[in-house]
C-alpha positions, 0 to 999 in steps of 0.5 A: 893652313896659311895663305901668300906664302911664297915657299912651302918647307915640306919637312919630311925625315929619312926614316919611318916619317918618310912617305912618298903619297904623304909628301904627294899630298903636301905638294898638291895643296901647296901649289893649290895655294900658289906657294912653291913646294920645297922638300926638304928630307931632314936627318940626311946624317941618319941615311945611306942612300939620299939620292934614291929618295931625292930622285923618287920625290922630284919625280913627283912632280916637275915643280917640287924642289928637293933638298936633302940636309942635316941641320944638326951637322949642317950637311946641305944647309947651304943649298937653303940659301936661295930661298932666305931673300928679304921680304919671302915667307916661307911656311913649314909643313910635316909630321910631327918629329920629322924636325921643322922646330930643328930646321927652324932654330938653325935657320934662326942661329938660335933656339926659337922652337922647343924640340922633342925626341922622338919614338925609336920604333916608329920614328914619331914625335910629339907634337912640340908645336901645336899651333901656328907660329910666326917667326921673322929672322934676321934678315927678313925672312918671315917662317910660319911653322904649322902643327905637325900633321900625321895625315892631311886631306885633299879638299877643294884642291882640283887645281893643286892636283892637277899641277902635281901631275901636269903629266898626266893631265897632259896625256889625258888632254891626248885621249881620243874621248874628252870624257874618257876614263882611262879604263875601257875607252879606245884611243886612252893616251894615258893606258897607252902611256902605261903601257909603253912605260912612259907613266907609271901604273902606281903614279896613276892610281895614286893620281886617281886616288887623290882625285876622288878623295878630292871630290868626296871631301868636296861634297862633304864640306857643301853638304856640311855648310848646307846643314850649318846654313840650314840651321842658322836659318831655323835658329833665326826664324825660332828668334823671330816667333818668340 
């Protein structure tokens, strides 16, 4: 999406926008990119029980921030103070709906961004912003806003992943075999963990999950530049006959 950002706003609201895989993911990609990734949990007015959901993100992984704020009633705004130095680039990241364009505008104390309801079953919006803008503020601060995103991908972000669950790549590291698949394998420092307790079953699957996803859409995208190059060489070579 961007590039040598020094913060990614992960925006996401505490209603039905609210997804712990979904926020695993934005984490994973931002710090494939370098960028470090700060939650924000938007509509903090809208929800009577923040500190669960701010403890359930930071658990995600040790390099995530977290904030939970109210743009529209300035609950928690202060705490973003820290990341508006002079001459960062902040890039913001989330579902449509889930109220980057709000953030924004308050941030600028001023209506930049067109905002949008949203649906009250589902808490989902339109997509007010559609494709990237660049805004610099005030006092220096350059935010890139990107189009709202439902879903987003893992490809090509092994590292990304990797730092995301630096726990569980450290336990890995401990297992007896160094291709060990933490299913059958005598010595698994990660099935131990489970067992223990120390490390979540789910947080593990999830781990896994990201993984192969990862790997798939990998091979797909070298599979898809293989046929593009393939036909840009048969395209060439048609030219050169005529």
């Amino acid at each position: 999406m961007v590039a040598n950002v020094d913060y990614t706003f992960i925006v996401t609201a505490l209603n039905h926008d609210y997804s712990y895989n979904r926020i695993a993911r934005y984490v994973s990609v931002a710090l494939q990119g370098g960028s470090l990734p700060v939650v924000i949990l938007t509509k903090a007015d809208q929800c009577s029980n923040c500190g669960r959901y701010c403890s359930e993100v930071e658990g995600i992984s040790d390099k995530v921030r977290v904030h939970a704020i109210s743009a529209l009633y300035d609950i928690g705004m202060e705490e973003l103070a820290q990341y508006l130095q002079p001459g960062k680039t902040i890039c913001l990241m989330g579902s449509s709906g889930a109220g980057k364009s709000t953030l924004l505008n308050t941030l600028a104390h001023e209506e930049r961004m067109k905002t949008s309801v949203i649906r009250e079953n589902d808490s989902k919006g339109r997509h007010t912003t559609t494709y990237r803008q660049m805004l610099v503020l005030e006092n220096g601060v350059t935010i890139i806003d990107t189009p709202g995103m439902r879903e987003i991908g893992m490809a090509n972000v092994e590292e990304g992943i990797e730092d995301t669950f630096s726990d569980i790549a450290a336990l890995t590291a401990q297992c007896k075999f160094s291709n060990c698949r933490h299913d059958t394998e005598p010595g698994c420092a990660v099935k131990r963990a489970i067992e223990n307790g120390e490390l979540s079953k789910e947080r593990f699957l999830l781990y896994q999950s990201l993984h192969s996803e990862n790997q798939r859409n990998h091979a797909k995208k070298k599979q898809i530049s293989k046929w593009v190059k393939e036909m840009k060489e048969e395209k060439r070579n048609r030219g050169n006959l005529i």
